[in-house]
C-alpha positions in Angstrom: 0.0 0.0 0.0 0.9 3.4 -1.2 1.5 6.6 1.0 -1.2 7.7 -1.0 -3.7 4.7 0.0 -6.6 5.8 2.0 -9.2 4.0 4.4 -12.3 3.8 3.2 -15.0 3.4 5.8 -18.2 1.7 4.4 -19.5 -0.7 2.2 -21.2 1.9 -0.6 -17.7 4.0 -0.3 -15.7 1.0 -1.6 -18.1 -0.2 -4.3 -18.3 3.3 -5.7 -14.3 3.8 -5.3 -14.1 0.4 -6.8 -16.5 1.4 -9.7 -14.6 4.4 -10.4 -11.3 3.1 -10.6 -12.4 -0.3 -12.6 -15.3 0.5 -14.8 -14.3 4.4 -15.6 -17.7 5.3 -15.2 -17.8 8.7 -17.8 -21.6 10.5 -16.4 -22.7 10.3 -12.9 -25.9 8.4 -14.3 -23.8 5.4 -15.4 -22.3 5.2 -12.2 -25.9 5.3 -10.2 -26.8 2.5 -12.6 -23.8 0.8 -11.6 -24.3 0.3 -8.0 -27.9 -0.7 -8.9 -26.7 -3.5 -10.8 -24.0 -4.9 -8.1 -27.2 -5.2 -6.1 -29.5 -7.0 -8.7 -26.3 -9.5 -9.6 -25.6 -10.1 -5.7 -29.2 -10.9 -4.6 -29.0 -13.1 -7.8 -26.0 -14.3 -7.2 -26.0 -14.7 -3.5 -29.7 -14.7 -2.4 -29.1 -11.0 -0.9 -28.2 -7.3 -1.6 -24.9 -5.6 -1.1 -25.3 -2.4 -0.3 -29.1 -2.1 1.3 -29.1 1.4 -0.4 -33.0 2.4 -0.9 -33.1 2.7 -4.6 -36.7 4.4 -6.2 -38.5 3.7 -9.0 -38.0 7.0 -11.0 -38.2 8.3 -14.8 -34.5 7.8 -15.0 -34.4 4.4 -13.8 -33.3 3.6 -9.8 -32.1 6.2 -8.0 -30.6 6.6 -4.9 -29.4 9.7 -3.4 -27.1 8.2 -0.9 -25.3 7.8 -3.3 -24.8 11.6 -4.1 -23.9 12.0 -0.4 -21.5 8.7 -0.2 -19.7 10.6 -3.4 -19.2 14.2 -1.3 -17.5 12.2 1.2 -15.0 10.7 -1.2 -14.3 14.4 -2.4 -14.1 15.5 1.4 -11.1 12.6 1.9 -9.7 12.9 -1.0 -10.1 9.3 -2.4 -11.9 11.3 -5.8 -12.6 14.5 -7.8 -14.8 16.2 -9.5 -13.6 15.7 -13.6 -15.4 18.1 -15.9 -15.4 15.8 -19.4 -16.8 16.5 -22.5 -19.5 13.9 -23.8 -20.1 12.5 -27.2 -22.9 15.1 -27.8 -20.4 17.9 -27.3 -22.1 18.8 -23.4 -20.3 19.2 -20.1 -20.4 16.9 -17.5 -19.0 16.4 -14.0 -17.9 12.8 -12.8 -15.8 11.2 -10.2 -12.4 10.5 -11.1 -9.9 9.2 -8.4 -7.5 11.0 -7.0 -5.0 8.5 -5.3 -3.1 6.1 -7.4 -4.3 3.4 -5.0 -6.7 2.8 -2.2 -7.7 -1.3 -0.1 -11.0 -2.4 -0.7 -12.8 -4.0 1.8 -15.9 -6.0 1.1 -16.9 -9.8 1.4 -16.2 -12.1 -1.7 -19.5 -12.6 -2.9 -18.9 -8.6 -3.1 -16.0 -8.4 -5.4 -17.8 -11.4 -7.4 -21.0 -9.2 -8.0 -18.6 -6.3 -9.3 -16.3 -7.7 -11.4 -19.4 -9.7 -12.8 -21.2 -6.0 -13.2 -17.6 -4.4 -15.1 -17.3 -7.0 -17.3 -21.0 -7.2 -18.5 -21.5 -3.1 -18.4 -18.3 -1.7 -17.3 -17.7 -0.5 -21.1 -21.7 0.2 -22.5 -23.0 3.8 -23.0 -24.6 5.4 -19.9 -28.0 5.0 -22.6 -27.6 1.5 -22.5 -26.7 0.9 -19.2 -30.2 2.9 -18.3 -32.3 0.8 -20.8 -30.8 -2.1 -19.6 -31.6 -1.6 -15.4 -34.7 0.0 -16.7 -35.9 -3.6 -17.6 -34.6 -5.6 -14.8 -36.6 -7.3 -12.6 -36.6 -5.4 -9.9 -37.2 -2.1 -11.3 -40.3 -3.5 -13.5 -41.9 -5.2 -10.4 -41.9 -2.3 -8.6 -44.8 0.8 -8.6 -43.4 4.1 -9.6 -42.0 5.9 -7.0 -41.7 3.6 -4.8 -38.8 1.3 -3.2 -37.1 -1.1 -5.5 -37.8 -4.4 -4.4 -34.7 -6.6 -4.6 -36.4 -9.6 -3.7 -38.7 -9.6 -7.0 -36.2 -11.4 -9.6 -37.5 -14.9 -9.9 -38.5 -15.3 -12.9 -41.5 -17.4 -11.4 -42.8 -15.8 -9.0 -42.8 -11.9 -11.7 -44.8 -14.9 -13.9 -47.3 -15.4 -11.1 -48.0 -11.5 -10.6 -48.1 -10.7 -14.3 -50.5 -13.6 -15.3 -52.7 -13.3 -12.3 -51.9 -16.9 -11.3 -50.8 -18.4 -7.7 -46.9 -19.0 -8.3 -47.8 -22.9 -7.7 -49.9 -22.6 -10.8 -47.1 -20.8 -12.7 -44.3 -23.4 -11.7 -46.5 -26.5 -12.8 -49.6 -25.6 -15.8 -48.4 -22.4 -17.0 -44.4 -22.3 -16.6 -43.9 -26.1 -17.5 -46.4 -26.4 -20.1 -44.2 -23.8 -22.5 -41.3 -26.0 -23.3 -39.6 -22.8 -24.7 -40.2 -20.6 -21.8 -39.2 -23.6 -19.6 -36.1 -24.0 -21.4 -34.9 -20.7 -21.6 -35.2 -19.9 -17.8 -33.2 -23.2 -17.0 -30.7 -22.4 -19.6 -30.4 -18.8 -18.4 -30.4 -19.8 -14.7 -27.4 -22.3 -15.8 -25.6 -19.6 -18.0 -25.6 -16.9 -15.1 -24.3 -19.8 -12.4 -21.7 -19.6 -15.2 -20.8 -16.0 -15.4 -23.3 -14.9 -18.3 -25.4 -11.7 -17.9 -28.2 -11.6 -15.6 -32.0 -12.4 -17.2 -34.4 -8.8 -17.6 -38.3 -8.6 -18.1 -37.8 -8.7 -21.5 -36.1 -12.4 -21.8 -38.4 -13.6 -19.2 -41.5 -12.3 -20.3 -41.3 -11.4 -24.4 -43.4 -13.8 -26.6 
């Protein structure tokens, strides 16, 4: 470790430092989206979320303003910056950039599992995409405008049940098992992500 190392304190301060040093997050919405994702892939992944940050159903997709305040107190530490970058469209826009040439992250392993998994699906997409793409995750589609994202709401059976208006016993035996295809492509998924591939959204679930 570096003289220039620095502690960082809780869980959302080392995701978000981890984010900004791995995925080069260039607009402050990517990086939002970001953090939303490393808790859809860990409750996926690991039955449970990472951070416990109360994310909202918004126009823009989750949103959480802790994180705005877990980022001034990166700035206050001196961990990251304010960069002013210009975009593809030619606009202005402020992100975090960090400011040490190295810092120790401390989280669990399932932790570091759920974020490299994040980085290497979206570390690299346009802020656009990442939005579209949290936009149709479970989570965010189960969950009333305005209100708290529900984690828990990404088996693919039980968003079946609610959507159909059936009991979720009904959609695991006469209407989940009796569409070979649908059938098929949630196994196949389920056995793709327990091997690293992207995480299921609404759309793959649900689309005819």
């Amino acid at each position: 470790m570096s003289n220039e190392s620095k502690k960082l304190e809780t869980p959302l301060q080392n995701i978000i430092t981890y984010l900004c040093f791995k995925a080069n997050p260039n607009s402050m919405r990517k990086l939002m989206k970001l953090v939303y994702l490393v808790d859809v892939y860990h409750q996926e992944m690991f039955g449970e979320r990472l951070t416990g940050v109360p994310f909202r159903h918004y126009d823009f997709g989750a949103f959480a303003s802790d994180i705005y305040w877990t980022l001034e107190e990166l700035y206050d530490v001196g961990i990251l910056r304010e960069e002013v970058v210009e975009t593809r469209t030619g606009h202005r826009a402020v992100i975090p950039w960090p400011c040490v040439s190295e810092t120790v992250i401390e989280l669990p392993d399932s932790g570091f599992a759920a974020l490299k998994a994040v980085i290497e699906d979206w570390g690299g997409a346009s802020p656009e995409g990442v939005v579209r793409f949290t936009k149709r995750t479970l989570p965010f589609v189960g969950t009333p405008y305005g209100e708290l994202i529900d984690f828990s709401r990404n088996d693919p059976v039980i968003e079946y049940a609610r959507q159909h208006g059936v009991s979720e016993a009904e959609a695991a035996t006469e209407d989940l098992l009796s569409n070979e295809e649908l059938v098929s492509k949630v196994l196949n998924a389920d056995q793709e992500l327990r091997d690293g591939a992207p995480l299921l959204d609404e759309l793959d679930v649900f689309a005819e």
